[in-house]
N, C-alpha and C positions, 0 to 999 in steps of 0.2 A: 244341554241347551234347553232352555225351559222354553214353550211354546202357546202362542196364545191364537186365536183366531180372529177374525175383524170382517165387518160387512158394510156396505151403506142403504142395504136394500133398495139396490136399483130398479127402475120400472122404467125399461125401455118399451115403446111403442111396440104394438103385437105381442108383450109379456104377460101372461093373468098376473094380475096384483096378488089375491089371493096362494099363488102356487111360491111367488117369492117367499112369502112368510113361512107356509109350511115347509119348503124345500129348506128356507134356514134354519130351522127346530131340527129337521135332520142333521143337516151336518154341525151344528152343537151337539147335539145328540154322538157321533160320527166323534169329532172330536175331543169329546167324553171320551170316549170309550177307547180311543188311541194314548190318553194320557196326557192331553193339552192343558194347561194351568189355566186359561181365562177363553172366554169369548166378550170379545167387544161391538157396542153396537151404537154407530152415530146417528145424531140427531140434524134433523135439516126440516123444513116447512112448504110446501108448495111447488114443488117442483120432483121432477122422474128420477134426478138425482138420490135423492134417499125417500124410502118411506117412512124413516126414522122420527116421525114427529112425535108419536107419545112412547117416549124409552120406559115411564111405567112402568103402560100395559105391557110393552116390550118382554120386557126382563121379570116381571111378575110372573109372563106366561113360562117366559125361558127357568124362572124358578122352580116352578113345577114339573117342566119338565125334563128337570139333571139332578141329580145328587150331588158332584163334589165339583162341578167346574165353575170356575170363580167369572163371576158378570162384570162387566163393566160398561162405563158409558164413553164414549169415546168418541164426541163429547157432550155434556151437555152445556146448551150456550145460555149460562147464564142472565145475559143483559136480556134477553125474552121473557123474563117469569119472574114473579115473585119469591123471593129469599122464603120464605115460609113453607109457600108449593114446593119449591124444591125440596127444605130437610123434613117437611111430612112424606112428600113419596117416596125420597132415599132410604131416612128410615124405616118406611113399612115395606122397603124391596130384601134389606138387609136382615130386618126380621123371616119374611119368608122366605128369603134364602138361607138361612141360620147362618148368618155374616159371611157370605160369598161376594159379597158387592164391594166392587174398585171405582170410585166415583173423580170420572174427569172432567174438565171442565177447560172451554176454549172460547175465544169472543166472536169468532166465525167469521164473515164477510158481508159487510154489507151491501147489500141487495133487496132484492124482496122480503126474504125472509127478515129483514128488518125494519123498509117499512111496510109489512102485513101486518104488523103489531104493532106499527105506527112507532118505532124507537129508535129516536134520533142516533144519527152514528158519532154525531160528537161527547165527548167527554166517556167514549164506549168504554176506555184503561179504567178510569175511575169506577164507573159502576158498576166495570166486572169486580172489579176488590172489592169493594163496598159489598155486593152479594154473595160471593165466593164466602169471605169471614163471616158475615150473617149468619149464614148456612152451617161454619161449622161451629161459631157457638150456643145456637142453636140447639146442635146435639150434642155439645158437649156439658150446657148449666140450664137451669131453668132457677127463675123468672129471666128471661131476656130481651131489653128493650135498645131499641135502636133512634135515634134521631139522625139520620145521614140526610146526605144530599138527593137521595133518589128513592129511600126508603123509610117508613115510620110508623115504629108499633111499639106497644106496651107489655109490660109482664106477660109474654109468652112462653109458654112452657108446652115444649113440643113434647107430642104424645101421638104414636111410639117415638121411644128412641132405639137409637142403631143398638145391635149387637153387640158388634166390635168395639172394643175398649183404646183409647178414650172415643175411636168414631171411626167409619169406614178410611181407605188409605185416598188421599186427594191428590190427584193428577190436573197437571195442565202441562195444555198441548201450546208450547210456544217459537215460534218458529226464528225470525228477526228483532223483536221487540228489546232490548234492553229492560226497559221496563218492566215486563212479566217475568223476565228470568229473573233479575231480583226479587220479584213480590213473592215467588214461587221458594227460591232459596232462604228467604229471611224466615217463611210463615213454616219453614219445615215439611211441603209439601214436593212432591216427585215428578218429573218432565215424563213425556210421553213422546214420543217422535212418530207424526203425521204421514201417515203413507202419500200424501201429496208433496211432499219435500222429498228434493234431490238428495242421495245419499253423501254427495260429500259437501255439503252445509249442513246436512241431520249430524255427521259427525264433526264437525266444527262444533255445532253445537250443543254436543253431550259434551266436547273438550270443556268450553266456557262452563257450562253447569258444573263439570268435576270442578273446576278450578277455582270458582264461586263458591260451591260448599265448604272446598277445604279453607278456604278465605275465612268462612262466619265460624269453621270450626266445628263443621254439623256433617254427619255421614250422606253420602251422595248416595247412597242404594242403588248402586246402578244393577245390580244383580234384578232388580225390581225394576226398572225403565223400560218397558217396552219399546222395542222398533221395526216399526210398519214397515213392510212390501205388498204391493201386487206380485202374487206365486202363482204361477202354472209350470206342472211339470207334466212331460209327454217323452214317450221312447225315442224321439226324434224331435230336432232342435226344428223341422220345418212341420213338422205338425206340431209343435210348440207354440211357433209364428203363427200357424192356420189356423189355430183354435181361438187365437188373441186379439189379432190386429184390428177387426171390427169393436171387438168390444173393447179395446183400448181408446179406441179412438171416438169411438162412440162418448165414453166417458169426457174425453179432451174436450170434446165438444160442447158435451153439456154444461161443464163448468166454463168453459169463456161465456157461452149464451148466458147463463143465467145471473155471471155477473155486470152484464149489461141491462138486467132490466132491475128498474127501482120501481115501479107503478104497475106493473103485471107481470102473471108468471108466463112458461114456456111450457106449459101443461097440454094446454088444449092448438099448440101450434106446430106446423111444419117442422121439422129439424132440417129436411130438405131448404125450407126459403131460406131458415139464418144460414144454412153453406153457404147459398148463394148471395145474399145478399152483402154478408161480412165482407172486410177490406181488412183482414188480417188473418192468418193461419194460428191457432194454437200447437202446442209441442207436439212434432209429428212420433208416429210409433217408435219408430227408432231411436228416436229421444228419450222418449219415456222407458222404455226397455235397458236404455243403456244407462239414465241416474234413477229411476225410481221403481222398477220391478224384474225382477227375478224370474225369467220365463225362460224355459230350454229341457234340458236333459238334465239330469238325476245329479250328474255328475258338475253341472255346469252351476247347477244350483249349487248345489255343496260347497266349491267352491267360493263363491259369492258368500254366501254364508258363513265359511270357515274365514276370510276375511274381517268381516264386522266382527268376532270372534277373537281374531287377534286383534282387536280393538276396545275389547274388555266386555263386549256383548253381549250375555246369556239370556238376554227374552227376546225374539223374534217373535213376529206380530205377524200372520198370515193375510193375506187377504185374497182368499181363492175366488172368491163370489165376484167378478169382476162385472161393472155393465152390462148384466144379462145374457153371462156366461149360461149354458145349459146343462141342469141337473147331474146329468151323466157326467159331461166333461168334468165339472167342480170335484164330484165324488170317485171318478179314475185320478186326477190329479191329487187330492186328498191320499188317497190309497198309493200309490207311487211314491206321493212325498215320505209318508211313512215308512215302506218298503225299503225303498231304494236311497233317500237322500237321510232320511234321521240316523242308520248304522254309520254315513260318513262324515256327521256333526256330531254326535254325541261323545 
């Protein structure tokens, strides 16, 4: 079972900003050193839900500090940026990572984070393809010009270009859409499955994906598809619970909030008023424990695991760092997972 890691760098109230970034350079670091094939790291804008805004600086920094564990973005939301910005930073990530870089790409949610950049949510399917291909030809020809509906430039020739021959590997992260899983199967690019999707729609939708490629006649790589969890492991399934249930919920929280605001974030505001003021509950723990993370005993996880497994799934996608999970907890549950759960998946 190939293993990869995943964060949102969360910054819950009373968190140092600063201790999340460095606490996650360890556990890459951490998971380096265990043998883990990628760390992923998403992208979001104005809000405690991720600090993920410049993946970069991110992955720049994270370049320097790994040797052989493969970066990824996971994702980056291309309708926010310029096609250009994008495959100049990719490429100068890929170069200093001597082509370690796995570049994903998702249309995200709009909210703030779309109009902060003031980007209409309509026609969002079109201008993620539109920029998506940009980007990779881009780094695949130079002179490249574009006349699209949302973008327009001349004889560009990107400088650097990616390492990787013909360009880094392109992931999207698609969940319901029809739409994206064709764009994603036609253009030869690899699904990603979202640690916010329910497990059994995430596999519904690796089915469709397999069944779509072998349709165009194009290898599915599913060996290569990562699929996200929230993971905590603890020697006991009620301190499993006790270490979680805040910060699970915590997270619930912040994504209903923050998809109700279009004109301000939820930065500088109570998380206490929107409990109380809301007129709807998000998925409670128990929910989310039972379709979207893996939290318990050694043994319970394995399990869990050893199913998606007979399901044709060899990248599991961690995501220990949960809503401002604390250091210690992340790095005992990293070290157990390894211990005790990877001898009964392997």
């Amino acid at each position: 079972m190939k293993l990869a890691l995943f964060t949102h760098l969360s910054w819950p109230e009373g968190v140092n900003q600063s201790d999340v970034f460095h606490n996650s350079v360890k556990q890459v670091q951490l998971a380096e050193s265990m043998g883990y094939h990628a760390a992923w790291f998403a992208e979001h804008h104005f809000t405690r839900y991720s600090m993920g805004s410049s993946l970069p600086a991110i992955l720049g920094h994270m370049a320097a500090a790994t040797q052989n564990i493969r970066l990824g973005t996971g994702v980056i939301v291309p309708n926010l940026h310029h096609p250009i910005r994008i495959a100049e930073d990719t490429a100068t990530i890929d170069v200093l990572s001597n082509g370690r870089l796995d570049v994903g790409f998702g249309r995200g949610v709009f909210s703030y984070e779309y109009g902060g950049f003031k980007i209409p949510a309509e026609n969002s399917q079109e201008r993620f393809r539109e920029t998506v291909l940009a980007v990779r030809d881009m780094w695949t020809r130079r002179p490249v010009s574009l006349e699209g509906e949302f973008h327009t430039f001349d004889n560009i020739d990107l400088v650097p270009t990616p390492v990787q021959d013909p360009h880094p590997p392109v992931y999207i992260a698609a969940t319901r859409s029809v739409d994206t899983l064709d764009f994603l199967v036609k253009n030869g690019f690899r699904l990603c499955i979202a640690v916010v999707q329910d497990t059994e729609p995430a596999l519904d939708l690796l089915t469709r994906y397999r069944d779509k490629c072998h349709s165009a006649d194009r290898a599915d790589d599913i060996n290569e598809v990562p699929f996200f969890r929230y993971i905590h492991v603890a020697d006991t399934e009620e301190k499993a619970v006790e270490n979680t249930r805040s910060h699970i919920d915590w997270i619930q929280d912040i994504m209903q909030w923050k998809r109700h605001l279009s004109d301000k974030t939820e930065v500088d505001q109570s998380m206490d008023d929107w409990r109380n003021e809301r007129d709807e509950l998000p998925p409670d723990y128990e929910y989310i424990r039972n379709n979207r993370a893996f939290i318990g005993t050694p043994e319970e996880i394995a399990e869990k695991i050893l199913r998606l497994k007979s399901k044709g799934i060899t990248y599991f996608g961690c995501n220990f760092a949960m809503g401002g999970l604390g250091q210690d907890e992340i790095v005992q549950s990293m070290r157990l997972f390894h211990s005790k759960v990877r001898p009964l998946i392997d």
